[in-house]
Structures are given as structure tokens and as C-alpha cells.
N, C-alpha and C positions, 0 to 999 in steps of 0.2 A: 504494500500500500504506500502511495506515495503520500509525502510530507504535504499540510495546507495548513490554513490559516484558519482562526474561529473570529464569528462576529460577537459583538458584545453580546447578542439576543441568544445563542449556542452557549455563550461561557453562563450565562446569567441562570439556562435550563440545568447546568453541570454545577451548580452551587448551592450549598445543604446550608441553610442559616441556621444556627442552634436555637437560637428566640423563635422561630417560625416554624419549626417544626410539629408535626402535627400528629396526636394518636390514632396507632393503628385503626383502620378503620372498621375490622373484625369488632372490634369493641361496640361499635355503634350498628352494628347488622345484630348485635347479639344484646341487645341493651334490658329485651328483658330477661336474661340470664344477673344471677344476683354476683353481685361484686367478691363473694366467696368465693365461692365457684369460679370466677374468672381467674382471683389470685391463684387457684390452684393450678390451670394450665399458664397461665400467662404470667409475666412482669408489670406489677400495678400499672405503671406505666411504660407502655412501648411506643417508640417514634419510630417508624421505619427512617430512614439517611435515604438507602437506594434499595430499589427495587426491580424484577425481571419484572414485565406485561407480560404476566403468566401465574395459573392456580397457585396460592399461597397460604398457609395460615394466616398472614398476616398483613390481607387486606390487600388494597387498591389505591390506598395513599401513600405516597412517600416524595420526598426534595427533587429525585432524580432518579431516572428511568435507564434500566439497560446498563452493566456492566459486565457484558461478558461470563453469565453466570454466578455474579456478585452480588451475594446479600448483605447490608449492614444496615444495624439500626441500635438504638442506645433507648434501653433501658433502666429504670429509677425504680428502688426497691424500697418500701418502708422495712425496718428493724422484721428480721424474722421471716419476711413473705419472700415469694420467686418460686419459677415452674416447677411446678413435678419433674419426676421421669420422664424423657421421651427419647426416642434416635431418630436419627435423620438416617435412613437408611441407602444415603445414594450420596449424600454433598458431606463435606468436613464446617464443623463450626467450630470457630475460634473466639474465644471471651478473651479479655482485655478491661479490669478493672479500672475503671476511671476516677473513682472516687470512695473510700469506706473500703470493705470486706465482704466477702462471698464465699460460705462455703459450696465443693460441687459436690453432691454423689453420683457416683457412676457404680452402675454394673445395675442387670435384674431387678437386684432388691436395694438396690444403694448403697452396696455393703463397703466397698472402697471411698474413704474422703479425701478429698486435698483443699484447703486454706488458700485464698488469693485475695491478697494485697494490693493496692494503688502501685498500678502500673504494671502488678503480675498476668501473665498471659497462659493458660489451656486451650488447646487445640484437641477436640475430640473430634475421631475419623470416624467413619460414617459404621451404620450398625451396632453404636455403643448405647445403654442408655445412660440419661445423663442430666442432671436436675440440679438446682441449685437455690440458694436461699441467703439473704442478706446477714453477715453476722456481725455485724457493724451495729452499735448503739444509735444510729443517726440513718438517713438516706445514704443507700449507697447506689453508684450508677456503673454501669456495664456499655463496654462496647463489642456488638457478638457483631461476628462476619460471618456467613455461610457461604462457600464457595464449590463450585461443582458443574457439572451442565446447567446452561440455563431453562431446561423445561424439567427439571427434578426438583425443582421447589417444594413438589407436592407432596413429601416425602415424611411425613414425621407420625410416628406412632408411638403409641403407647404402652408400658406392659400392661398384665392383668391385674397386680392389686391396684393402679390405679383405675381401673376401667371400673374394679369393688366399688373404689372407693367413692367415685362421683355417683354413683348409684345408691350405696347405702347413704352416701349423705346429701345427694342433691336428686336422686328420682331418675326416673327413664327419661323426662322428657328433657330434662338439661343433658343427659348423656347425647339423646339421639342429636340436638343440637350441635356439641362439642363433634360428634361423627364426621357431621359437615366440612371441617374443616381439619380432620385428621383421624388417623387408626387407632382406632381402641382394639386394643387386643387381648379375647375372652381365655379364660384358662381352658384346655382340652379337656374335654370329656371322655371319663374312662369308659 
């Protein structure tokens, strides 16, 4: 590809304001799901940065469109909240603390921890699960990258205790909701 130039109106579409940034929009397709229940798949607050035009958990809003299979957006945790388990079964996500503490678990049952600090970074490859929770006394913010093909976005499941768990504590019909926009995955039946 040869070299060219951008016009202001190109560079202006390529620039993520932090003050301007806006919540996923899954939040507001899903508004009347209770704010419990959200904290449990999601980060209280999520802003996509950049986004594929293409199936996503995470909505249709975002600063910037299209990078080559590049997901990034920055998430704000109050004390104690942040996603469940889930894997990305096809892209790698990369966290990048930006402010506070995060602990992640990984594996099935969460059974593996690791502690990340402002500025520390985890890269989980795809097929792992992987969940994480503010352990910071204050707000803490996260910067996740998902990277991979850009039409594998649609990629995120869940194990089976949490698939229990949105059920025994929030019912069928926020589960079949949450379905919508990712894999819950039921225990087999012997």
C-alpha cells in the first residue's frame, strides 16, 4: 500500500476523546436488565475506544471504527465489582491497569489468581476463562485490547456455574437476555 496523506475530517474520525466517550451501548439495548446482573457480566462502566462494524458484546458505539481486528475500550470498576468468567474463544485480550488494582481469575473455576497494579499488563490467549474484579479501595480503570480477526468478535462464553448463577439469582429471562449477546455454557448431562 502506498504512503498518502489524511485530511483533518479522517484524522478527527481516528481520535478517541476521553471526556467524550461514550457507554457501551449493550447497556442501553439491555436497560431493563437490573444493574446487578449487569455488574456481573460487565465492567460498571464500559466505553468502547475502537471498534470492528461487526457482532459484538459490546454494542455499536465506540470513538473509532475498524482497526484491523482491534478491540479496545476502558473500563471503570467501583471497589469489589468487574466481569465474571468468560473466554474469548478465537481473539487474545490484553488488560493494562490504568489506575487502582485488579485482581484476575483464570481457569474453569477461577482457581488461578494474579494481582495487577497501575501500569501492570495480562494478556490472556484465547480459550482461557478469565474474570476479574476491582481490588482497589477506590475506582479502578482498565485498559483491555482484544485482538484477533476482525469478524471473531463474537466470541465470548461463559462456563456453567456462571450460567447457575445468573439463573438462580436473576431468573430465565435475564439469562435468555444475556444469551443474546454471548454463550452461556450449561453443565452436560449425564
Amino acid at each position: 500500500m502506498a504512503n498518502r496523506n489524511m485530511t483533518k475530517e479522517e484524522i478527527a474520525r481516528r481520535v478517541a476523546r476521553f471526556d467524550q466517550l461514550q457507554p457501551m451501548s449493550t447497556a442501553k439495548d439491555m436497560a431493563d436488565v437490573s444493574q446487578d446482573a449487569m455488574d456481573v457480566i460487565f465492567a460498571r462502566t464500559l466505553m468502547p475506544v475502537l471498534l470492528e462494524k461487526t457482532k459484538n458484546p459490546f454494542g455499536e458505539t465506540a470513538a473509532i471504527f475498524g482497526a484491523a481486528g482491534t478491540t479496545m475500550h476502558v473500563s471503570v470498576c467501583p471497589p469489589g465489582q468487574g466481569p465474571c468468567l468468560h473466554s474469548h474463544n478465537n481473539t487474545y485480550e490484553t488488560f493494562m491497569v490504568l489506575d487502582g488494582a485488579f485482581e484476575f481469575s483464570v481457569g474453569e473455576e477461577g482457581q488461578e489468581t494474579v494481582t495487577l497494579n497501575k501500569w501492570d499488563v495480562f494478556s490472556c490467549p484465547p480459550g482461557v476463562y478469565r474474570g476479574f474484579r476491582n481490588s482497589a479501595p477506590k475506582d479502578s480503570v482498565l485498559l483491555t485490547v482484544i485482538s484477533g480477526a476482525a469478524d471473531a468478535r463474537d466470541d465470548v462464553g461463559v462456563p456453567p456455574k456462571v450460567t447457575e448463577q445468573i439463573r438462580a439469582d436473576y431468573g430465565e429471562d435475564v439469562l435468555r437476555k444475556f444469551r443474546t449477546i454471548m454463550t452461556f455454557n450449561d453443565r452436560e448431562q449425564a
